[in-house]
VMD Tcl script that draws the C-alpha trace (Angstrom):
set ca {
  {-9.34 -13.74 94.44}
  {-7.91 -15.42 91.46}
  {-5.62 -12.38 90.06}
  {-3.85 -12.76 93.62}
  {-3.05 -16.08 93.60}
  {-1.87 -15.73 89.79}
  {0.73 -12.91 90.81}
  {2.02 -14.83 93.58}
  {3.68 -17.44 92.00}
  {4.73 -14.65 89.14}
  {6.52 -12.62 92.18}
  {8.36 -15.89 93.55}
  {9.64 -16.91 90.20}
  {11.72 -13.82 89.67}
  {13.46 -14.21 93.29}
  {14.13 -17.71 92.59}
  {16.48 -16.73 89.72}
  {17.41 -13.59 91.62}
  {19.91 -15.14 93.54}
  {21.40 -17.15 90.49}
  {22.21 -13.95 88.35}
  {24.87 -12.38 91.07}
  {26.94 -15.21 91.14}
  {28.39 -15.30 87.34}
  {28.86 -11.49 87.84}
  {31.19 -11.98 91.26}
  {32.97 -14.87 89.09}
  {33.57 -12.46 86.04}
  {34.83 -9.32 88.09}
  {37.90 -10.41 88.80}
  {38.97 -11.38 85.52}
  {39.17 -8.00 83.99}
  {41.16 -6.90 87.43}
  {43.72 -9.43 86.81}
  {44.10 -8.26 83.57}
  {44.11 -4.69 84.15}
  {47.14 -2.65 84.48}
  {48.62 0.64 85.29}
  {51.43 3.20 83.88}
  {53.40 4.52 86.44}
  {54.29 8.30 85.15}
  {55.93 9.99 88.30}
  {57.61 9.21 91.53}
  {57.43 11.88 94.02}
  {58.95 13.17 97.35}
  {55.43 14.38 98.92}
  {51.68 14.43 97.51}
  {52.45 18.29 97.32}
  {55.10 17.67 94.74}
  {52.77 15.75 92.88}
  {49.98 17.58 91.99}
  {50.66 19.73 89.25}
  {50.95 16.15 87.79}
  {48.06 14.63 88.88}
  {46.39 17.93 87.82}
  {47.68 17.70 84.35}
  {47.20 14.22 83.84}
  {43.39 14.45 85.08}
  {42.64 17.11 82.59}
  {43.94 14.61 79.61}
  {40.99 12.36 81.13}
  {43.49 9.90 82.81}
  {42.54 8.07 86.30}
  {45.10 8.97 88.85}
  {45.84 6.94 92.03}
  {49.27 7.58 94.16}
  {50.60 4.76 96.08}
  {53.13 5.64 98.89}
  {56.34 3.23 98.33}
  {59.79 3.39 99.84}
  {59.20 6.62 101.02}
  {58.14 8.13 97.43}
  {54.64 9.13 95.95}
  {54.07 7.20 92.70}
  {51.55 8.45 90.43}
  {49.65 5.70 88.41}
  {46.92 6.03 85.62}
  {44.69 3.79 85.08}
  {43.47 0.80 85.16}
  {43.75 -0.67 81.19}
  {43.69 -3.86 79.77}
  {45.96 -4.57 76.81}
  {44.57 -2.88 73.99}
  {44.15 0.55 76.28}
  {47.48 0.39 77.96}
  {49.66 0.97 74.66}
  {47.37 3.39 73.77}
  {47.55 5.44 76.97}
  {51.44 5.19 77.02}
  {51.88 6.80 73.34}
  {49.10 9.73 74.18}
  {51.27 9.96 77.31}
  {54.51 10.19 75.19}
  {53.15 12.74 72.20}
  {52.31 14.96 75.95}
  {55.90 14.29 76.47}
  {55.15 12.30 79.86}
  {57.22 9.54 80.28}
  {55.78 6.03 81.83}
  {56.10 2.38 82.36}
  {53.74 -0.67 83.17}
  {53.30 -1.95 86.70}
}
mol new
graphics top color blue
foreach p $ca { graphics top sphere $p radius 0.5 }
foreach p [lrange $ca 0 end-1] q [lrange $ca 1 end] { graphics top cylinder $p $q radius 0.2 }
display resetview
């Protein structure tokens, strides 16, 4: 009857710091999503048009998201902080792909 009683307040310790250890990670997410940024490498007339694109650019390992503006599909790799984003942008030049920050 003893080992019960022992595990019990064992068990209620852990769920009383439970609900502490969520809060510093929702705090720290959006940090690295303020800092993170995107290369732009292609506007588009249709998602059609932009495939071979995406294709190519998801075989060099790249992230692609489109985002429908003004009436144009704009591909966008990503997301980097600093360090990665000149780093993507001059393995996307030596592939001769052309791209800008946003």
């Amino acid at each position: 009857a003893s080992q019960p009683t022992a595990s019990q307040p064992a068990a209620s310790q852990p769920t009383a710091s439970q609900p502490a250890a969520p809060a510093p990670q929702q705090a720290s997410s959006p940090a690295p999503t303020a800092a993170s940024r995107y290369l732009q490498v292609g506007a588009y007339g249709s998602r059609d048009s932009s495939l071979p694109q995406r294709q190519r650019l998801e075989s060099m390992g790249f992230v692609v998201t489109d985002r429908v503006e003004n009436g144009l599909v704009k591909l966008l790799v990503g997301p980097f902080d600093a360090a990665e984003l000149s780093a993507a942008q001059a393995r996307l030049q030596s592939a001769g792909i052309e791209s800008f920050p946003r």
